[in-house]
MILUMZA-517651 format. One record per residue: residue number from 0; x, y, z of N, C-alpha, C in turn. Coordinates in steps of 0.05 Angstrom, whole numbers, plus 32768, in hexadecimal, padded with zeros to 4 digits. Example, Ala and Ser with C-alpha at 12.3 -4.5 7.8 and 13.67 -1.06 7.14 Angstrom:
BEGIN
pos: 0&n.east: 8108&n.north: 7F8E&n.up: 809C&ca.east: 80F6&ca.north: 7FA6&ca.up: 809C&c.east: 8108&c.north: 7FBE&c.up: 809C
pos: 1&n.east: 8101&n.north: 7FD3&n.up: 808E&ca.east: 8111&ca.north: 7FEB&ca.up: 808F&c.east: 8102&c.north: 8001&c.up: 809D
end
This chain:
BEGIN
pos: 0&n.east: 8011&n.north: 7FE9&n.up: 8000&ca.east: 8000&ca.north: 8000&ca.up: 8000&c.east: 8012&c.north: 8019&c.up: 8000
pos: 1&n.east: 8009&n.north: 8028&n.up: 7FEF&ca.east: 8018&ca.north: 8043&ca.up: 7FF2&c.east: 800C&c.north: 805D&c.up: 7FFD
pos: 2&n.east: 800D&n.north: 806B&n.up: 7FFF&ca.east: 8006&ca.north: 808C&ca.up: 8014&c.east: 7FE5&c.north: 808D&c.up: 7FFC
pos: 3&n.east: 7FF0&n.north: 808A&n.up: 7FE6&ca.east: 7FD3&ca.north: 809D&ca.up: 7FD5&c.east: 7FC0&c.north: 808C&c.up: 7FD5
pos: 4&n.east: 7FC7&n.north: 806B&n.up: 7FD6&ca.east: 7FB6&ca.north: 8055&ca.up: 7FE2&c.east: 7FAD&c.north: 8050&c.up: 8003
pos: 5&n.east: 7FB4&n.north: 8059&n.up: 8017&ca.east: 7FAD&ca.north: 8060&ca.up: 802A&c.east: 7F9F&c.north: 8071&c.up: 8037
pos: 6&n.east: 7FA3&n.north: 808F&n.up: 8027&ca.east: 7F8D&ca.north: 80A3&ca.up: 8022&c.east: 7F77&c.north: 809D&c.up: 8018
pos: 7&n.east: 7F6D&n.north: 8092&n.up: 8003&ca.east: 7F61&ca.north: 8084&ca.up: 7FEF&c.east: 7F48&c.north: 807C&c.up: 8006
pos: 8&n.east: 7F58&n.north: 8069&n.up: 8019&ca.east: 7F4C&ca.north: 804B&ca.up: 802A&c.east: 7F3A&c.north: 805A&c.up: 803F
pos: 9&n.east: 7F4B&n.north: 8078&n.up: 804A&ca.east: 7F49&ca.north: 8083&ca.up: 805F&c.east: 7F2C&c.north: 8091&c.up: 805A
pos: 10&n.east: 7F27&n.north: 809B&n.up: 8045&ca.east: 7F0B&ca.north: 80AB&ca.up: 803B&c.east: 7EF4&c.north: 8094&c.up: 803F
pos: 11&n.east: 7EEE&n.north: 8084&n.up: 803E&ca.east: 7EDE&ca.north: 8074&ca.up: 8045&c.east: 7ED7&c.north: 8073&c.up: 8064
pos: 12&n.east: 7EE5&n.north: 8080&n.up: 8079&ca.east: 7EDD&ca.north: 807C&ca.up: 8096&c.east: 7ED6&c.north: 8097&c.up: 809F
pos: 13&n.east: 7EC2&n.north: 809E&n.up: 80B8&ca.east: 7EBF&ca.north: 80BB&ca.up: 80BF&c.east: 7EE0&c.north: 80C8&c.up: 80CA
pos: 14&n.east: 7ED9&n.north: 80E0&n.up: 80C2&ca.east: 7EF9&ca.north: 80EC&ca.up: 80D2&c.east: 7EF9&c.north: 80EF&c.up: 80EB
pos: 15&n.east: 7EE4&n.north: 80E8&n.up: 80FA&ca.east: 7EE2&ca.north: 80DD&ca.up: 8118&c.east: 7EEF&c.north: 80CC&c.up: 8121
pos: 16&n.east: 7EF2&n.north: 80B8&n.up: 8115&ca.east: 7EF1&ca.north: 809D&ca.up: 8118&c.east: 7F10&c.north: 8094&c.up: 8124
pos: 17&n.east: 7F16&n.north: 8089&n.up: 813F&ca.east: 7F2E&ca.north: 808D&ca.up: 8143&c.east: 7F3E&c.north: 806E&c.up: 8135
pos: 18&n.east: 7F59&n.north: 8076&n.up: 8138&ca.east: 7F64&ca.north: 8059&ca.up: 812D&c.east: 7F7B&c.north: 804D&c.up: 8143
pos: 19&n.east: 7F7C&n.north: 8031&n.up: 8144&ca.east: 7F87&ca.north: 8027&ca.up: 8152&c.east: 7F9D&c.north: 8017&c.up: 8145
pos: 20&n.east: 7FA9&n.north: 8008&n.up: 8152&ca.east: 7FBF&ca.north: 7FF7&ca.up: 814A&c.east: 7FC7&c.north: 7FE4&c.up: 8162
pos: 21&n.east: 7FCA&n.north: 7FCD&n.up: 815F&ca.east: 7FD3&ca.north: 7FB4&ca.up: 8176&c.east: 7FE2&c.north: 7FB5&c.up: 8181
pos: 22&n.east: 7FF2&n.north: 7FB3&n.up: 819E&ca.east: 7FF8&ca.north: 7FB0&ca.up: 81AE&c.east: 7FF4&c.north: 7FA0&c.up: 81C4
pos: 23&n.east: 8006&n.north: 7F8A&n.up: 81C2&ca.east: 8000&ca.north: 7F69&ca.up: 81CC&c.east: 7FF1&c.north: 7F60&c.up: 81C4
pos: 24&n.east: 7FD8&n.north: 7F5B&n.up: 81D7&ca.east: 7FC3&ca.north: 7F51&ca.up: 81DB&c.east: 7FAB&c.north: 7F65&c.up: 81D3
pos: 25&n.east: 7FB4&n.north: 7F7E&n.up: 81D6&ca.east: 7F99&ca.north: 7F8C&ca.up: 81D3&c.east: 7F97&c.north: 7FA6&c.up: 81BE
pos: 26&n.east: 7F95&n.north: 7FBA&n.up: 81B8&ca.east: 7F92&ca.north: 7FD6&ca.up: 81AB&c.east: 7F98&c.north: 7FE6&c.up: 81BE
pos: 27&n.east: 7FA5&n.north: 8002&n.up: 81AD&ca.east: 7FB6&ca.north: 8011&ca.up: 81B8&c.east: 7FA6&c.north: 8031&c.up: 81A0
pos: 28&n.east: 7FA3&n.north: 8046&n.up: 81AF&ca.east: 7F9F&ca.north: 805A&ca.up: 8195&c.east: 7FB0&c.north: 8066&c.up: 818F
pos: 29&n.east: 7FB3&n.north: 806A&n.up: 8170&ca.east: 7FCB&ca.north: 806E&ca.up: 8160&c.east: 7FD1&c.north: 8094&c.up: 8164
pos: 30&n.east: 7FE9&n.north: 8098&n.up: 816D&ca.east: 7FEC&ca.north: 80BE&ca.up: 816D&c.east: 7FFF&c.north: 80BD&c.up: 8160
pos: 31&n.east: 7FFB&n.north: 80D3&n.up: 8150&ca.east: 8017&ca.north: 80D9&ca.up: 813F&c.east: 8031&c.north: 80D8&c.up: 8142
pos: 32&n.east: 8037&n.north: 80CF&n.up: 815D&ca.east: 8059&ca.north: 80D2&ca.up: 815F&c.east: 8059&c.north: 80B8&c.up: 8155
pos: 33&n.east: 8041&n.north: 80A0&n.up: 8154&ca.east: 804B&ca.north: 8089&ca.up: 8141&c.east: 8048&c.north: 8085&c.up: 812A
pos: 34&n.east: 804B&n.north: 8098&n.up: 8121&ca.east: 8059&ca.north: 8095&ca.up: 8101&c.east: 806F&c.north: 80AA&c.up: 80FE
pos: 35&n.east: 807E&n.north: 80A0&n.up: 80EB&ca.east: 809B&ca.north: 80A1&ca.up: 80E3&c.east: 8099&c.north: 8098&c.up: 80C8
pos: 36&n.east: 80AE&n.north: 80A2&n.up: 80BC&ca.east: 80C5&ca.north: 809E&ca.up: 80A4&c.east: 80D9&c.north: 8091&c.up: 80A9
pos: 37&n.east: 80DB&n.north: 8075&n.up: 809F&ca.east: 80F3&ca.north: 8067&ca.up: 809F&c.east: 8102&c.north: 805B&c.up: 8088
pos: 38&n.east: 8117&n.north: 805C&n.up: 8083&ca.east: 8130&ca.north: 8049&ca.up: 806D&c.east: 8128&c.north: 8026&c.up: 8070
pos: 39&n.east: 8124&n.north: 801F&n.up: 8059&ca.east: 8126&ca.north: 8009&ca.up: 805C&c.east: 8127&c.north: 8001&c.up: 803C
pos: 40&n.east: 812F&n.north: 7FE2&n.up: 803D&ca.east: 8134&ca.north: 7FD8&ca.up: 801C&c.east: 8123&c.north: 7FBE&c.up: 801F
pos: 41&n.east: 8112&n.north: 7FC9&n.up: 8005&ca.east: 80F8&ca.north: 7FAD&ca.up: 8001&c.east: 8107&c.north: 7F94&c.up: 7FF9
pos: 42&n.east: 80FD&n.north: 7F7E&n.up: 800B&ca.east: 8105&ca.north: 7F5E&ca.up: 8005&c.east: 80F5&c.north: 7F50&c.up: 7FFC
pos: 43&n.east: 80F0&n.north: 7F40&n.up: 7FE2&ca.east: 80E0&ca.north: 7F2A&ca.up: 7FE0&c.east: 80C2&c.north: 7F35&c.up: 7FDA
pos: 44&n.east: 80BC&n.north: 7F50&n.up: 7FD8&ca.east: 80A5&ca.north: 7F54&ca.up: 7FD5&c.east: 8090&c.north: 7F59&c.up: 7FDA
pos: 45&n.east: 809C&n.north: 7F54&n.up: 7FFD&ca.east: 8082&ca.north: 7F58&ca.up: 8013&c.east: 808C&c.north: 7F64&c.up: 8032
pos: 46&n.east: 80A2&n.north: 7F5F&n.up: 802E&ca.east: 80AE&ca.north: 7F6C&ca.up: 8043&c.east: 80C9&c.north: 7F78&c.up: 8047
pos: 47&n.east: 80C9&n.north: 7F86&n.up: 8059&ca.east: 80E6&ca.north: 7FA4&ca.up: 8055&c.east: 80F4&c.north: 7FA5&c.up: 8076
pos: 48&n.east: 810E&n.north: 7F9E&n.up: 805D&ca.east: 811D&ca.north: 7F9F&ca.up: 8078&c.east: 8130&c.north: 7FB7&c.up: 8087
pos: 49&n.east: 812A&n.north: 7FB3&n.up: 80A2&ca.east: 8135&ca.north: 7FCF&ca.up: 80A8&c.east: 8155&c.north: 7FE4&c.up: 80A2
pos: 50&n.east: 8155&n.north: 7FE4&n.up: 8096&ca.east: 8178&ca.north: 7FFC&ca.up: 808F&c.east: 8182&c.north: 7FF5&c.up: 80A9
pos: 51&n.east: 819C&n.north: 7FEE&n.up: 80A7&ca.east: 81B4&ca.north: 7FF5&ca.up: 80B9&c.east: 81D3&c.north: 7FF9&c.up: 80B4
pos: 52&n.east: 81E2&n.north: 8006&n.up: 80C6&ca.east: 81FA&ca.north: 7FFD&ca.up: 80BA&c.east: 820A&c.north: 7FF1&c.up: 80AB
pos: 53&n.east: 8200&n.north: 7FDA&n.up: 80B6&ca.east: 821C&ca.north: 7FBE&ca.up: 80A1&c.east: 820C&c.north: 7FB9&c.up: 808E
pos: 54&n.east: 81F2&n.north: 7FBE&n.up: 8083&ca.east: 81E9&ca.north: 7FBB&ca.up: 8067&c.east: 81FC&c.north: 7FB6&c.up: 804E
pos: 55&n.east: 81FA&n.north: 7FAC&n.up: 8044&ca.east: 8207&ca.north: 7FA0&ca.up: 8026&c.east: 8208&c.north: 7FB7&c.up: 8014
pos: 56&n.east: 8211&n.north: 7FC0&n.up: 8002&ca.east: 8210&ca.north: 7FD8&ca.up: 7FF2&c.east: 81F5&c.north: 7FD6&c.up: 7FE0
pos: 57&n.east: 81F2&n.north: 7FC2&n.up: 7FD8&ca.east: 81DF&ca.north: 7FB9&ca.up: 7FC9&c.east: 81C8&c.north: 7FBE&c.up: 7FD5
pos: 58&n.east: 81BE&n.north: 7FB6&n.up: 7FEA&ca.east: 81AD&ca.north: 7FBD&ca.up: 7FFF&c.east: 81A7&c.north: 7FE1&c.up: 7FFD
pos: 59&n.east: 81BF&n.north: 7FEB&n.up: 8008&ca.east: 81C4&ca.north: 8003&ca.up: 800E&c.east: 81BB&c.north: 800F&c.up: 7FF9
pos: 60&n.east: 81BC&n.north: 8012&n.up: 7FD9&ca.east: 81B1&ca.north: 801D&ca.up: 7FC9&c.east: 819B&c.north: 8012&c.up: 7FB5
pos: 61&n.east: 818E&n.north: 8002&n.up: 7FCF&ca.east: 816C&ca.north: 7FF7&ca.up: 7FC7&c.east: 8160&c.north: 8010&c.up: 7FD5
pos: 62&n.east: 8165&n.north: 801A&n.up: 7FEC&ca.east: 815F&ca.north: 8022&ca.up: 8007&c.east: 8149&c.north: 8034&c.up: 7FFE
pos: 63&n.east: 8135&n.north: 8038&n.up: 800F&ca.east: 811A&ca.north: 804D&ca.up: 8007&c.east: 8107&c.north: 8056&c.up: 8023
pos: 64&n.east: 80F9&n.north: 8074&n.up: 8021&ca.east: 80EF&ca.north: 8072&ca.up: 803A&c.east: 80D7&c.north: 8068&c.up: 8035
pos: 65&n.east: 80CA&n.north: 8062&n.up: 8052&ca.east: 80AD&ca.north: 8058&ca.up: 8052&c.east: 809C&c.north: 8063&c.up: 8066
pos: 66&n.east: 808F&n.north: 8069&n.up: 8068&ca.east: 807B&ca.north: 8071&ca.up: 807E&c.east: 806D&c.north: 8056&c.up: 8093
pos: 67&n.east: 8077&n.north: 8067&n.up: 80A5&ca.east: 8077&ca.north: 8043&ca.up: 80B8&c.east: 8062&c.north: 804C&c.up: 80D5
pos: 68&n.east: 8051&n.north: 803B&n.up: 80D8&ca.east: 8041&ca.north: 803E&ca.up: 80F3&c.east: 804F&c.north: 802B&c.up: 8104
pos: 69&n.east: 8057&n.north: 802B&n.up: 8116&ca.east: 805F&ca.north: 8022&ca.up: 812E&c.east: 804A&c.north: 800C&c.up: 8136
pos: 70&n.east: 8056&n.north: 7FEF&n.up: 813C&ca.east: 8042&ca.north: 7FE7&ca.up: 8145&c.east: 804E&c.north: 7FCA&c.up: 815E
pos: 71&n.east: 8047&n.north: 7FB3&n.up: 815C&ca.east: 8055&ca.north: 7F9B&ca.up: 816C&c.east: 8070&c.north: 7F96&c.up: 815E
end
């Protein structure tokens, strides 16, 4: 999913409407300090692994940001 696909998704609910995200066992409500911009290089198609240091060069100039919600 991308930002203009997530906007897209978001118009469909009241702008009331609060949103949550998991935490263990139960829901937690989402505030903006959890979301962020992060580096990372897509693997396999479905999932992205986090940038670090000793990254491979190859790695290193896959690298891209993403908009990331915090979550378990």
């Amino acid at each position: 999913m991308n930002v203009s696909e997530l906007k897209k998704m978001l118009e469909k609910y009241p702008n009331d409407m609060k949103i949550l995200t998991t935490r263990h066992s139960d829901y937690i409500l989402i505030e903006e300090s959890e979301w962020s911009v992060v580096n990372g290089v897509a693997q396999d198609g479905w999932w992205v692994m986090r940038s670090h240091k000793t990254m491979s060069a190859e790695n290193k100039k896959s690298e891209k940001e993403y908009l990331l919600l915090e979550g378990n």
